[in-house]
C-alpha positions in Angstrom: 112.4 70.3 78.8 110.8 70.3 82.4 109.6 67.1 83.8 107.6 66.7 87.1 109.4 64.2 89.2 107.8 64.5 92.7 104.8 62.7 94.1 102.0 65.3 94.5 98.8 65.1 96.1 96.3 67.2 94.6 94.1 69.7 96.1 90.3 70.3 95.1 90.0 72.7 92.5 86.9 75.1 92.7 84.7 74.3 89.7 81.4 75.0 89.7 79.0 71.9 89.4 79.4 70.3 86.3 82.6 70.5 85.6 85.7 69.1 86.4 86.6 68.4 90.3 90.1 67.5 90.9 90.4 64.5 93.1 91.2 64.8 96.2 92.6 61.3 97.0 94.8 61.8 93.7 98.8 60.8 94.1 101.3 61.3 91.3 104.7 59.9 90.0 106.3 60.3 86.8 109.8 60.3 85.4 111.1 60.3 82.0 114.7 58.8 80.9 116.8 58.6 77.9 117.3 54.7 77.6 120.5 53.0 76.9 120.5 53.9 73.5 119.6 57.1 72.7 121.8 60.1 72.9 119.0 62.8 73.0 115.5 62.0 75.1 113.3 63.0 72.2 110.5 62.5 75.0 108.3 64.9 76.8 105.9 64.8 79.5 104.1 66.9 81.9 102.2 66.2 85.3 100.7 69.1 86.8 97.6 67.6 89.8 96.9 71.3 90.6 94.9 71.1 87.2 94.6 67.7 87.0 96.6 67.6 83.5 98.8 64.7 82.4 100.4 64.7 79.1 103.2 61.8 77.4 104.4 63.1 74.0 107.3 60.8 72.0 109.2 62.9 69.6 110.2 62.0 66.0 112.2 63.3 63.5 116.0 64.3 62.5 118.8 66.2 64.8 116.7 68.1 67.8 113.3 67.6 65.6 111.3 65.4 67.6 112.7 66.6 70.8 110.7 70.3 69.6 107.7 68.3 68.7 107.1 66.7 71.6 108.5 70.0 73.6 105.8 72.2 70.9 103.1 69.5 71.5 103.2 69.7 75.2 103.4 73.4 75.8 100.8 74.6 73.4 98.5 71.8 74.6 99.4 72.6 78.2 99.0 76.3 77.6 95.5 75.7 76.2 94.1 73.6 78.7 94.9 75.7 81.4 93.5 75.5 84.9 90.4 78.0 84.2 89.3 76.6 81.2 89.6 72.5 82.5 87.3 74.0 85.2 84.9 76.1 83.8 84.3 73.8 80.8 81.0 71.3 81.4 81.8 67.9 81.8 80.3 67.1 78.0 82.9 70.1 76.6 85.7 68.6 77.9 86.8 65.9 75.7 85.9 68.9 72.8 88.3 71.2 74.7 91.1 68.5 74.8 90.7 68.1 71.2 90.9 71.6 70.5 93.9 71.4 72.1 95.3 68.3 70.2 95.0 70.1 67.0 96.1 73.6 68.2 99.8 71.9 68.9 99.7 70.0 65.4 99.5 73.3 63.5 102.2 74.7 65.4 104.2 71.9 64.5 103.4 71.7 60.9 103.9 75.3 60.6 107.2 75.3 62.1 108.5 72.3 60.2 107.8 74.3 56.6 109.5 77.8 58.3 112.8 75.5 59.0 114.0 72.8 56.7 116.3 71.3 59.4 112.6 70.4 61.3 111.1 69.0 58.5 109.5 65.7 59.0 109.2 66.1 62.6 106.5 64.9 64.6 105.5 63.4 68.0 102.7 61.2 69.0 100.5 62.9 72.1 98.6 61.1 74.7 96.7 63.6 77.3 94.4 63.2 80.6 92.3 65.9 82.2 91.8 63.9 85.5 88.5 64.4 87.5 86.4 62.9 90.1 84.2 60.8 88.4 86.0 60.3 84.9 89.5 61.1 83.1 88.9 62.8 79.9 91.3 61.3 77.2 92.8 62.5 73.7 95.4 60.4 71.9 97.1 59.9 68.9 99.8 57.9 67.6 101.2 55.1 69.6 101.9 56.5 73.2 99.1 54.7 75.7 97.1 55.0 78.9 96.7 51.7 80.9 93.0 51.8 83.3 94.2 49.8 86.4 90.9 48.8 88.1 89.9 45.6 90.6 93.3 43.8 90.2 92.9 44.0 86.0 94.6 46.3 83.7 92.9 47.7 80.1 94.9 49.6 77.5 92.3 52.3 77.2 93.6 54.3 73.9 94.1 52.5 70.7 97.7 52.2 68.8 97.9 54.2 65.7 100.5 51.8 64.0 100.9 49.5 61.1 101.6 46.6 63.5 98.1 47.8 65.6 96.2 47.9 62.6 97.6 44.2 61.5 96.7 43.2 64.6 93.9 44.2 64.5 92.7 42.5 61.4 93.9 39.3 62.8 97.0 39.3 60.0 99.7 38.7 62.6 99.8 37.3 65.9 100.7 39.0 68.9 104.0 36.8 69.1 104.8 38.6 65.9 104.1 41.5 66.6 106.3 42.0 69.5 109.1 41.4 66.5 107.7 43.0 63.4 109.6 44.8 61.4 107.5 47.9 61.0 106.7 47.1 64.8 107.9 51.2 65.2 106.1 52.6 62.3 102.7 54.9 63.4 100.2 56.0 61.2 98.9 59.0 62.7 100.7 61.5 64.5 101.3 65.0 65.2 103.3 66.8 62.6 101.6 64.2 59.8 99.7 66.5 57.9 97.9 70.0 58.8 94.2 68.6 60.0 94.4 65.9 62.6 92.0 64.4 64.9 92.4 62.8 68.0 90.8 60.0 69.3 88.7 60.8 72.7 87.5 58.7 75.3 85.9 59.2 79.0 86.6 56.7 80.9 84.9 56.4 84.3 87.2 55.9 87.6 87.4 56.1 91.1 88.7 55.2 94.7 91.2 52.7 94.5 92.3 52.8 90.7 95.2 53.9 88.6 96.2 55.3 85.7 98.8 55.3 83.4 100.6 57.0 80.7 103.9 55.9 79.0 105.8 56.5 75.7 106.5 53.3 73.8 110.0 53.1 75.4 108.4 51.8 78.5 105.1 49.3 76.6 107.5 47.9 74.2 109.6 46.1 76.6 107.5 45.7 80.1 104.0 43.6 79.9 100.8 45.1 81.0 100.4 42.3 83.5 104.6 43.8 84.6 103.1 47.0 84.5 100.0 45.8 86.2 101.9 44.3 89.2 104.3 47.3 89.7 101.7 49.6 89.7 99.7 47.8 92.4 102.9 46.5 94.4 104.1 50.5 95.4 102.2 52.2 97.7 104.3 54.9 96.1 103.4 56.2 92.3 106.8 57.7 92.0 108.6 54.4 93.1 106.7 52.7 90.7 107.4 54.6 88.1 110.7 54.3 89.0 111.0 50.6 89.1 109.5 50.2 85.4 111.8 52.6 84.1 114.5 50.5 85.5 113.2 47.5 84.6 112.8 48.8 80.6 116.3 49.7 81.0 117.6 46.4 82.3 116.1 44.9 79.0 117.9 47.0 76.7 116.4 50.8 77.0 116.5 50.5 73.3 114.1 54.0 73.1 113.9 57.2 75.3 111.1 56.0 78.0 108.6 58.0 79.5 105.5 57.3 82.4 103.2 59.1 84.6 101.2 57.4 86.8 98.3 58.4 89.0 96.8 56.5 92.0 93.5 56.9 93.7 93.6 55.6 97.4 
């Protein structure tokens, strides 16, 4: 499983108008860790500025299974989105393109799970951002997130698929008991699920000065948004930052494999 560990800053790709421009004020960190618990990191993420593509994947499943779902879901979505088609694709294609993607890497994974029994039931949540000038292009599902840091405020910009979201949601539970529900780790939508998926998408708008983040639940479930919020902001440094939150996860338990990415406009 490769992981990008080093801050990068990206260069300007050479898209025609109307399509995606990668920034060129865009800084990178990312690092993803086992925990204290787990004996296999059943996480997976890539961060490659060059073509402005960002993906978190968190693995599910038995023996080595969700460690080749999130490895399957990152390399066939990565192999799709490559730098030619991010840049030739309009602005308005893009979130189509990412979803494309998205459901490309969930029929791998279903089809390998029925060619090998030892896979079955695998599956791996999949958050992804095609980072350009003016906007990040977004495609998620299950419960991985991506935080919009913006004017000292932070916004979970992708929507939990889980039962504890959905109570939530419906005002059945507080948030209080939420953070200590039992099903608190049980999704309802993932990668793997079934053979047709979809993806939520979002564009969100962005610019000098704001950040972005990506994480596998290892990291939400046990640092605040307002935590991640101040770590982000307090490091000049996205690699540092990402750093420190990983550490911090750990020093409350690192009960799950943890995973961020986090990109910084100056």
């Amino acid at each position: 499983m490769t992981t990008t560990n080093e801050e990068t800053k990206a260069s300007q790709g050479s898209a025609s108008d109307g399509s995606c421009r990668i920034p060129t004020d865009l800084k990178v960190g990312s690092l993803t860790d086992v925990g204290r618990v787990r004996e296999i990191n059943q996480d997976c993420l890539t961060a490659d500025p060059v073509r402005g593509l960002f993906i978190v994947a968190d693995g599910m499943g038995g023996h080595l299974a969700g460690e080749k779902a999130s490895l399957c879901a990152v390399e066939t979505i990565g192999s799709m989105l490559t730098e030619s088609a991010l840049t030739e694709a309009a602005d308005e294609d893009l979130l189509r393109v990412v979803q494309e993607a998205i459901q490309a890497a969930n029929r791998v994974i279903v089809q390998a799970s029925l060619q090998d029994s030892s896979m079955r039931g695998m599956g791996t949540t999949a958050t992804v951002a095609v980072a350009c000038d003016e906007a990040v292009y977004l495609g998620h599902i299950g419960d991985s997130r991506a935080y919009l840091m913006t004017g000292g405020t932070i916004e979970q910009v992708t929507e939990d698929h889980s039962v504890v979201a959905q109570l939530l949601r419906a005002r059945a539970i507080t948030p209080q008991e939420a953070a200590r529900h039992p099903y608190r780790n049980v999704i309802t939508k993932c990668l793997g699920m079934q053979m047709e998926v979809e993806a939520d998408t979002r564009l969100v708008q962005w610019g000098p000065g704001d950040r972005l983040l990506l994480c596998s639940d290892g990291l939400s479930g046990l640092v605040s948004d307002e935590e991640i919020l101040k770590l982000a902001s307090e490091h000049d440094e996205p690699q540092v930052a990402c750093e420190t939150m990983v550490a911090l996860a750990n020093e409350r338990g690192g009960y799950d494999n943890i995973s961020v990415i986090l990109l910084s406009r100056s």
